[in-house]
C-alpha positions, 0 to 999 in steps of 0.5 A: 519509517524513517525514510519515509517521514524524511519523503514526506517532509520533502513533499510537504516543502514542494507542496502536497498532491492528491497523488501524493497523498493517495500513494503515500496511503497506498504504501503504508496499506502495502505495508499492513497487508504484507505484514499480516500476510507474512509476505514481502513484494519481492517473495510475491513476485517469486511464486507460481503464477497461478499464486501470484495471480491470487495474492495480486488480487489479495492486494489489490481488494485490501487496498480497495476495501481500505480506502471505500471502508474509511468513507463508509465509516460514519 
């Protein structure tokens, strides 16, 4: 976490972007996701790729749900 304030204090000294902002989102969804998961990026990497595909896809569909179910909320 630390890291990552430091990374956004830096952001924010240059200016913020729409990128910036939608990946620094993006990393922290990565983050719940692999924490409810029980399951680190690299140890997704490592499983067969018929798994990997389904987990990819996992991903993916979490991130998507997370960003349109914010605009959905009232």
């Amino acid at each position: 976490m630390a890291f990552l304030v430091h990374k956004m204090a830096q952001i924010e000294a240059k200016g913020r972007s729409v990128n910036g902002d939608i990946l620094e989102g993006m990393s922290f969804h990565m983050l719940e996701w692999q924490y409810d998961e029980h399951l680190s990026i690299k140890a997704v990497l490592k499983l067969p790729e018929k798994q990997f595909l389904v987990k990819r896809d996992d991903l993916v569909d979490f991130i998507e749900w997370k960003y349109h179910s914010v605009v959905k909320k009232p």
